[in-house]
C-alpha positions in Angstrom: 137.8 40.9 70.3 141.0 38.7 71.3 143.4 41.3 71.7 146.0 38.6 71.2 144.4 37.3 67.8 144.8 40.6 66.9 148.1 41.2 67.5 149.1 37.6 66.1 147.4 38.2 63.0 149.3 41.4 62.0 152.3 40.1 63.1 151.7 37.1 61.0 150.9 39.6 58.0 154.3 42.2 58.1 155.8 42.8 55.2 155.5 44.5 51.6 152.2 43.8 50.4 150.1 46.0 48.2 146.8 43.9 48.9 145.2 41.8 51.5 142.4 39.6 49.6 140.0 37.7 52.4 137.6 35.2 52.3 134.5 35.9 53.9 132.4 33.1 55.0 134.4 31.6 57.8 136.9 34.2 57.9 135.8 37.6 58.2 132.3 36.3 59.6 131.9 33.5 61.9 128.7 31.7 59.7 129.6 28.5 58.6 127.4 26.7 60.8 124.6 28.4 59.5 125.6 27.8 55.9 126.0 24.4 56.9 122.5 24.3 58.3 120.8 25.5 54.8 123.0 22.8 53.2 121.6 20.2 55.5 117.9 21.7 55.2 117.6 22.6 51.3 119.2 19.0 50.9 116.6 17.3 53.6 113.4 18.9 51.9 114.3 16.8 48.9 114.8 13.7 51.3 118.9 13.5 50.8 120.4 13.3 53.9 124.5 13.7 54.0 127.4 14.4 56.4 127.4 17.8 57.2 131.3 17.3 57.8 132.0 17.7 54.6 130.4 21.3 54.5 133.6 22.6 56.4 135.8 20.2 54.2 134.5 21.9 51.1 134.9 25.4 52.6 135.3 27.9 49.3 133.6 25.8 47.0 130.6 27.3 44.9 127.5 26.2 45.9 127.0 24.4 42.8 130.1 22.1 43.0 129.5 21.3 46.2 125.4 20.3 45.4 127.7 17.9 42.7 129.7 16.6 45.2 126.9 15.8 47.0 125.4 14.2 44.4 128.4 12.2 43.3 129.0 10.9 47.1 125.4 10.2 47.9 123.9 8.9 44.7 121.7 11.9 44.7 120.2 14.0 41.8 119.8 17.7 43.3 119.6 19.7 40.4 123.0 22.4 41.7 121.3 25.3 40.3 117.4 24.9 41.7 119.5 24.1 45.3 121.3 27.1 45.6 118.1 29.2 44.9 116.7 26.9 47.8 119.7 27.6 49.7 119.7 31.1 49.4 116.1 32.0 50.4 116.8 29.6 53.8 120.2 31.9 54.7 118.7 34.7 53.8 115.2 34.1 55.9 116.9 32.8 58.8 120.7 34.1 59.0 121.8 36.8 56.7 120.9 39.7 58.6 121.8 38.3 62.0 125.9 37.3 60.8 128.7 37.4 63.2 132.1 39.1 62.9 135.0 37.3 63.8 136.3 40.5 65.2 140.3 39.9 64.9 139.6 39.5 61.3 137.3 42.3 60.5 140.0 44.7 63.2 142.6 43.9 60.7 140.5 44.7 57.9 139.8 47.9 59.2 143.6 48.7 60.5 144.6 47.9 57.0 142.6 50.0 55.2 143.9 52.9 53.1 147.6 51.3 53.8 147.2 48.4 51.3 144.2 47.6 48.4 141.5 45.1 50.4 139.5 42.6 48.1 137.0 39.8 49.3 136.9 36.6 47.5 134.8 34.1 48.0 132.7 31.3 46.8 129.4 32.1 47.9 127.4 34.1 46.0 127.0 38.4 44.9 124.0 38.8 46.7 124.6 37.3 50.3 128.7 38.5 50.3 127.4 42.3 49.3 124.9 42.0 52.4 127.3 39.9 54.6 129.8 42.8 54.4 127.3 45.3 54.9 126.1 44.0 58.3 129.9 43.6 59.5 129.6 47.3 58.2 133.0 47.2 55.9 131.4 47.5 52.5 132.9 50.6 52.0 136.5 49.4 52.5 136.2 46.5 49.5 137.7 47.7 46.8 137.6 44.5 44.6 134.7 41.9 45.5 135.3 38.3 43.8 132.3 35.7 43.9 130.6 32.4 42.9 130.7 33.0 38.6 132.9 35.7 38.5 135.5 33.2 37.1 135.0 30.3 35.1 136.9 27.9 38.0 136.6 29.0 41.4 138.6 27.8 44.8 140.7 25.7 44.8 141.9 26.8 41.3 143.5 30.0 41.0 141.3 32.1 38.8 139.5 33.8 42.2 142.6 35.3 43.8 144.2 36.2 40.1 141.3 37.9 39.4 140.9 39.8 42.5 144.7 40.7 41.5 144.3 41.8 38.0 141.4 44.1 39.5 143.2 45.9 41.7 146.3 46.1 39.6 148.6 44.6 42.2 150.8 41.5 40.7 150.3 37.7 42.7 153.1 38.0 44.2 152.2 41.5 46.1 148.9 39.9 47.6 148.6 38.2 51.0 145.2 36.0 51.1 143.4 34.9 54.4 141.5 32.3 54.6 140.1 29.6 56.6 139.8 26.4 54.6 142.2 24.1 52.8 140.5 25.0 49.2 141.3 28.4 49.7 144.6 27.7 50.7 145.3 25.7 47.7 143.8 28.8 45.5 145.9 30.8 46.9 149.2 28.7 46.3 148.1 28.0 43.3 148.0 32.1 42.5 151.4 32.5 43.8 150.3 34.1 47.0 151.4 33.9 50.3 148.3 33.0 52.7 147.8 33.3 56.4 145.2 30.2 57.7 143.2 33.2 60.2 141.5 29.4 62.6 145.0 28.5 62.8 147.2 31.0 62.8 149.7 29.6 60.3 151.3 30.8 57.3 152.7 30.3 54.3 
């Protein structure tokens, strides 16, 4: 672990909170290339072949929307919901059990538990999260888990991080959200919430 990231990152997050909600893919665990690859490879089997630049640019999407997005920049017709089944028995085969920590994040995870309420909210889906956060081995400090169709909008719309809120009985305004993508960054604005960027050390 970068001690320094570390220390940044809790300077960066002083102050009154009563809950620190984090993203997970890309935030707390360092797998977006591999979500990128399944993209790429679920989306190859049916011969569409896309940018994978746009993976990153869609960070916090669902699944789903981004398969549309796909579909809508490419002329494709992946059917979102048959994809994401696709998708997820690739990850899971090939990278679910092997995830990465990005150790700064999950250390201020840890440090924080017990002081404030800790919710994870992300776009990917119930099954891979729950399993993600069991290999970084912090399952147990989640209070409040927030994923792909647990609201009917998900990032960058609000209705993620508000939910998260509403669970753990802490109002918008009392939540600090870290993330690592522009649509999470948006969701959180858009909740009210102040938001720490964890790849860039900015805040806001």
């Amino acid at each position: 672990m970068e001690q320094s990231e570390f220390l940044a990152l809790s300077k960066l997050s002083e102050g009154s909170y009563k809950a620190f909600l984090y993203d997970c893919d890309g935030t707390l665990t360092d797998n977006m290339p591999a979500h990128t690859a399944t993209y790429v490879e679920a989306a190859q089997e049916q011969g569409v072949v896309f940018n994978p630049a746009m993976i990153t640019e869609l960070a916090g999407w669902p699944i789903a929307r981004v398969v549309e997005e796909i579909n809508r920049r490419y002329g494709a017709s992946l059917v979102p919901e048959e994809f994401k089944v696709r998708k997820a028995q690739i990850y899971a085969q090939c990278y679910l059990d092997h995830v990465k920590p990005i150790d700064y994040v999950v250390a201020h995870l840890k440090a924080n538990a017990g002081k404030v309420k800790i919710g994870v909210v992300s776009g990917g889906d119930r099954p891979a999260i729950q399993r993600t956060l069991q290999v970084l081995g912090i399952d147990h400090l989640v209070e409040v888990l927030v994923c792909a169709g647990d609201t009917e909008k998900g990032k960058p719309f609000a209705d993620p991080f508000l939910k998260a809120a509403t669970l753990l009985g802490v109002p918008a305004s009392d939540c600090l959200v870290f993330e690592d993508g522009i649509p999470g960054v948006e969701a959180a604005k858009a909740a009210g919430m102040h938001w720490i960027r964890v790849d860039q050390m900015t805040f806001g």
